[in-house]
C-alpha positions in Angstrom: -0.2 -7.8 44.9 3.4 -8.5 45.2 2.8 -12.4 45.4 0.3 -12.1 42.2 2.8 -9.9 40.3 5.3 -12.9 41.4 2.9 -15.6 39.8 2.7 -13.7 36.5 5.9 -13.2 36.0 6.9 -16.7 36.9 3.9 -17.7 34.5 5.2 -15.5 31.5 8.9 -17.1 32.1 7.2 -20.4 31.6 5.2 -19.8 28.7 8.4 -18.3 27.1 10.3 -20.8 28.0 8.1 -23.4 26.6 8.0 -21.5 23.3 11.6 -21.6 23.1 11.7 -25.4 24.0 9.3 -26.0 21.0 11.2 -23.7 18.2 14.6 -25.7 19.6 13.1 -29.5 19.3 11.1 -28.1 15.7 12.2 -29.4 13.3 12.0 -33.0 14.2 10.4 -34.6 11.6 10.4 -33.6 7.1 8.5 -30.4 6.8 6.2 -30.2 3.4 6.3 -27.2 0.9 3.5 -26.8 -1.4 4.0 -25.4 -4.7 0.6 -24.1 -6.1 1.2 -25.2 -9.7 2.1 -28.4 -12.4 5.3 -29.7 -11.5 8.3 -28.3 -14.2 7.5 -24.6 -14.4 9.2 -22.1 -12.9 7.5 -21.9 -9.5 8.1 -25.7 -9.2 11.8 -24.9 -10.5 12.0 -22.2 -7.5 10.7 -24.3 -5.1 12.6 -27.7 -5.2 15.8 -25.4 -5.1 14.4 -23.6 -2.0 13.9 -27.2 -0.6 16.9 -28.6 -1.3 18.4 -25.8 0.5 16.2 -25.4 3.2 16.7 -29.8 3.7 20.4 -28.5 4.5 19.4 -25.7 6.7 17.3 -26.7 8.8 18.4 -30.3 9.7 15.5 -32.3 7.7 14.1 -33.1 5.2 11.8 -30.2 2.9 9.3 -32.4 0.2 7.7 -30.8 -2.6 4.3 -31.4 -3.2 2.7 -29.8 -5.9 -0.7 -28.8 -5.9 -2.1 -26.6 -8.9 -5.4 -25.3 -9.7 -7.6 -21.9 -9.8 -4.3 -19.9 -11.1 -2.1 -21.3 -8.0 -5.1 -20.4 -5.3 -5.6 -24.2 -4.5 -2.1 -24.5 -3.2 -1.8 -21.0 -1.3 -5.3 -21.7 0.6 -3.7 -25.5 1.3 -0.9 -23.7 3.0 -3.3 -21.2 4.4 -5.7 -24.2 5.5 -2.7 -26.5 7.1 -1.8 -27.1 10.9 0.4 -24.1 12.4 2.7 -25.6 13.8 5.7 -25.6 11.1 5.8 -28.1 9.0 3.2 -26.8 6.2 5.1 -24.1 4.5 5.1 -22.6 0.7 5.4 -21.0 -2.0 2.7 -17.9 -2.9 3.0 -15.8 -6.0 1.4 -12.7 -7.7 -1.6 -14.2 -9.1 -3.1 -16.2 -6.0 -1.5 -13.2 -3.5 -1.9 -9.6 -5.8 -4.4 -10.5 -8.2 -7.2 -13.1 -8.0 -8.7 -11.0 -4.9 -9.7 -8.6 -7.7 -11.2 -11.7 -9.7 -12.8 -14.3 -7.3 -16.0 -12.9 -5.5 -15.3 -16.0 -2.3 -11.6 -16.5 -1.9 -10.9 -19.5 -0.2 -8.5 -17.5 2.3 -8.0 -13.9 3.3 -4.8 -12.1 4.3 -4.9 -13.1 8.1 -4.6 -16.8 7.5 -0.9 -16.7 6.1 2.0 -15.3 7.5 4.4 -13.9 4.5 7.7 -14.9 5.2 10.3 -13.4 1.8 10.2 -13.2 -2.3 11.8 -16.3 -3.0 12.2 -14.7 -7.0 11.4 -12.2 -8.7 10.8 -12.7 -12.4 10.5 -10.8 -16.3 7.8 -12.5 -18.5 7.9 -12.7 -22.3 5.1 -12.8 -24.9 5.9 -15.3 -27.3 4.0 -17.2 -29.9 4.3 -20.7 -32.0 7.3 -20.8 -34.4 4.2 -22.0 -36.5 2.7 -18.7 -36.4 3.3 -16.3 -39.2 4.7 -13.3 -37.1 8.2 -12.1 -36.0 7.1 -9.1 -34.1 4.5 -7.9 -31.6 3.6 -5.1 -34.2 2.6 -8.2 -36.7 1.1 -10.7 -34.0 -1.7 -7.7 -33.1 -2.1 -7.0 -37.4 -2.3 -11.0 -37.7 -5.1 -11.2 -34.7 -6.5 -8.4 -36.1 -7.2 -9.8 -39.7 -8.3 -13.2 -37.8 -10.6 -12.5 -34.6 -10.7 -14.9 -32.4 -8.3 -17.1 -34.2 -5.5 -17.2 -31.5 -5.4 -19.3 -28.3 -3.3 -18.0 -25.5 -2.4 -20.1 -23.0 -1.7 -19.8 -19.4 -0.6 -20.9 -16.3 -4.5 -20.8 -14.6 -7.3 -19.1 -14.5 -6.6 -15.5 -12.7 -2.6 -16.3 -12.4 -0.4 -13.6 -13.6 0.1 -15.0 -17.2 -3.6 -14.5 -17.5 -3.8 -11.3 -16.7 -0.7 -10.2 -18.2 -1.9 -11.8 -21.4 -5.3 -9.5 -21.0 -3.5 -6.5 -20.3 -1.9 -7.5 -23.5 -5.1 -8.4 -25.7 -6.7 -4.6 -23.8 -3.8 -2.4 -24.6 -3.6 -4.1 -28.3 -6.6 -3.9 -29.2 -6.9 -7.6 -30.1 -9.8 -10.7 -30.1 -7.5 -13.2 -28.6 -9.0 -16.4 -27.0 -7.9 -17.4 -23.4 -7.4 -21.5 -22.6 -6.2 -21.9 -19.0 -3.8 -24.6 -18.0 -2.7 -26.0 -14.2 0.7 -24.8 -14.5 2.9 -23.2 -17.0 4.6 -26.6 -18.1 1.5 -27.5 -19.9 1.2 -24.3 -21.6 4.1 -24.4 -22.9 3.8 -27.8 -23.8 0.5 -27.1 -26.0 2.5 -24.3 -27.7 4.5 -26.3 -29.4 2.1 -28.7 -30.4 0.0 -25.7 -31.8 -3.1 -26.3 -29.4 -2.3 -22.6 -28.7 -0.4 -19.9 -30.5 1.0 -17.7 -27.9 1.7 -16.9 -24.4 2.5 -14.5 -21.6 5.2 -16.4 -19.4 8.1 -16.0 -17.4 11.5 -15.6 -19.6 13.0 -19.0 -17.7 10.1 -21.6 -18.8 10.3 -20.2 -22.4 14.2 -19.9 -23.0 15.1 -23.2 -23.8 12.6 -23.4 -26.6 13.4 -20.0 -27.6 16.7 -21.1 -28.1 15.7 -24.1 -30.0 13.7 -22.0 -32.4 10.3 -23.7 -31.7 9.0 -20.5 -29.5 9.3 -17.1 -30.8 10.1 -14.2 -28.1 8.2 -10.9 -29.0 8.7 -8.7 -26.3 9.6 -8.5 -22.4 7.1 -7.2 -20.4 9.1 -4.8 -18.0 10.7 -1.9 -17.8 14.6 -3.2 -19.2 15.3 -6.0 -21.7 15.6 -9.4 -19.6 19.2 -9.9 -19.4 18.9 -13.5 -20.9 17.2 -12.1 -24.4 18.8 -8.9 -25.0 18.0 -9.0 -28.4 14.3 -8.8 -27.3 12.4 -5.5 -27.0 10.3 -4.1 -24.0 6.7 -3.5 -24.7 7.7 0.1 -24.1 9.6 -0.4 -27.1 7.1 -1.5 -29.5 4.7 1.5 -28.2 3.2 -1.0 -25.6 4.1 1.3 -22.5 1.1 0.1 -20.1 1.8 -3.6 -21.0 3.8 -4.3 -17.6 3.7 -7.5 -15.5 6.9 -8.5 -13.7 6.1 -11.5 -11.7 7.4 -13.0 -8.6 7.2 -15.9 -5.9 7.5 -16.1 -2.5 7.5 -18.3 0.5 4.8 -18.0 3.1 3.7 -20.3 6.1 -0.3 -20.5 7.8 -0.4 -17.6 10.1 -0.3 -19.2 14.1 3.1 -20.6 13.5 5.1 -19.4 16.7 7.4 -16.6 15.9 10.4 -18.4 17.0 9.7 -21.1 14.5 9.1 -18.7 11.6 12.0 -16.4 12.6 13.9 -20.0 11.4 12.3 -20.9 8.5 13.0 -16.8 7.4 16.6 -17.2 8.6 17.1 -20.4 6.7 15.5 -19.7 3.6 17.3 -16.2 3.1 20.5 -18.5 4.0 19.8 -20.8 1.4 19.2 -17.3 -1.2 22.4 -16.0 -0.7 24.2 -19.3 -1.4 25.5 -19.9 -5.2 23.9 -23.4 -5.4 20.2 -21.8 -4.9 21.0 -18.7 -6.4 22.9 -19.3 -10.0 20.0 -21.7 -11.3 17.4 -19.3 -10.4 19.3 -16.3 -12.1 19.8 -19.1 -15.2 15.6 -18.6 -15.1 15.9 -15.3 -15.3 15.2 -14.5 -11.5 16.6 -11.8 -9.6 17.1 -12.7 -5.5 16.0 -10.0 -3.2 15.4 -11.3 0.3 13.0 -9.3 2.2 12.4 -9.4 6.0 8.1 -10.1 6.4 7.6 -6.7 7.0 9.1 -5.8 4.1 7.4 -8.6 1.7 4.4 -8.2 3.5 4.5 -4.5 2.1 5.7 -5.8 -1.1 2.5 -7.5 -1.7 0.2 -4.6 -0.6 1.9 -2.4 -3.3 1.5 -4.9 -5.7 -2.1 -5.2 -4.6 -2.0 -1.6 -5.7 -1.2 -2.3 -9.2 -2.9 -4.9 -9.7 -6.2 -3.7 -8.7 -6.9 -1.0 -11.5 -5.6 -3.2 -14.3 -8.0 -6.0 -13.2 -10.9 -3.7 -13.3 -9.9 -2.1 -16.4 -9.3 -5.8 -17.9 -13.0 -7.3 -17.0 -11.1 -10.3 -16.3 -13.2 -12.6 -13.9 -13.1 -15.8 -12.3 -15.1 -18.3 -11.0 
């Protein structure tokens, strides 16, 4: 007995020690980060930072590869889908993580196949319409939709991603006949906003701002509880007597569940690094994000709650995807 508690002991050492021999030679070689939208919205914005950071952090090199689709759910189950051993990480976000569960009847991964690592951002969204549209407040956008059913194209980043849904909670609460055209990424949204293919949108206050400021996107209202500190001139859907119109959004970084703890213990310790340094942080906040690193426990009970929220207003919405 004493000779077999001897041999498991001496067993356990080595498996240990093994473990820590792989987390010390990992990284060796660039490590990819999926990004489950178009490149040049604001989850592409977020993650290039994150990489550039993490490049510095951890010794080699972090390469973006974007890979939109299905509302950001192609990208998450490509990071859910790849190799566990580190160098497949990425970023997940409220529609693929909180929301489409509620919408898709097969996703194409469940909870147990990623490993949630921190919010990388968390972020206010705007509803904003064409400069071409003749309305300057949300209380004239729902009387214009309402004297034109079906008239208005909303855009949005993907079918079941937040800017859907937010846009639906929108059209529900309203009262409105507004038509939904789904894009692979905000970029292109936006894009067709300002060429009039559609008239408004449901977005994050970053990807909107610099045509806000150019006058070629109008801001109605910010969907949250407080005024987005970039637009303070722009009223809360509380204000406008909107109250149940509330969609905050976020991104995070998550990994395929089976990477070794010591590994992901890195990438967590590196990526909070690279949050709490002023060259990743001030470009976010310039997009309107606010940093709050979490440990996984805490982001993995982050998404549960927002799970939560999401749930009810998905029902209540009728939203559905394929």
């Amino acid at each position: 007995m004493k000779r077999r508690t001897v041999l498991k002991a001496a067993s356990a050492a080595a498996v240990m020690a093994s473990t820590g021999a792989q987390a010390q030679a990992w990284p060796n070689r660039p490590i990819t980060l999926y990004v489950p939208f178009a490149a040049g919205g604001p989850s592409d914005m977020f993650g290039r930072t994150l990489a550039r950071g993490l490049s510095a952090e951890l010794g080699q090199q972090v390469v973006v590869e974007n890979k939109g689709g299905m509302g950001g759910l192609v990208g998450v189950a490509a990071i859910a889908k790849a190799a566990p051993d580190g160098y497949t990480i990425g970023m997940n976000a409220t529609g693929p993580s909180a929301i489409a569960p509620f919408m898709v009847p097969n996703m194409p991964f469940e909870d147990k196949d990623l490993a949630l690592l921190t919010p990388v951002a968390l972020v206010q969204m705007i509803v904003a319409t064409s400069s071409r549209l003749p309305v300057n407040s949300v209380a004239e956008l729902i009387a214009y939709a309402k004297a034109n059913p079906g008239k208005i194209n909303y855009g949005s980043s993907g079918p079941g991603g937040i800017s859907h849904l937010a846009a639906e909670l929108f059209r529900s609460a309203a009262g409105i006949d507004i038509v939904h055209v789904p894009y692979r990424g905000a970029a292109p949204a936006v894009q067709d906003l300002l060429a009039g293919q559609v008239q408004m949108v449901v977005l994050d206050v970053g990807v909107l701002l610099p045509h806000i400021r150019s006058g070629n996107i109008k801001p109605l209202a910010a969907t949250s509880k407080s005024r987005s500190a970039l637009l303070p001139d722009v009223p809360t859907t509380t204000e406008v007597g909107l109250p149940t119109v509330l969609s905050d959004n976020w991104y995070g970084l998550a990994a395929p569940a089976g990477v070794s703890k010591p590994v992901l213990d890195r990438i967590h310790a590196a990526a909070v690094a690279v949050l709490n340094t002023k060259e990743a942080a001030e470009p976010m906040m310039a997009q309107g994000a606010v940093i709050r690193p979490m440990t996984p426990a805490e982001f993995s009970d982050f998404v549960r709650l927002e799970r939560e929220k999401w749930g009810p207003v998905v029902k209540a919405s009728g939203a559905k995807m394929e």
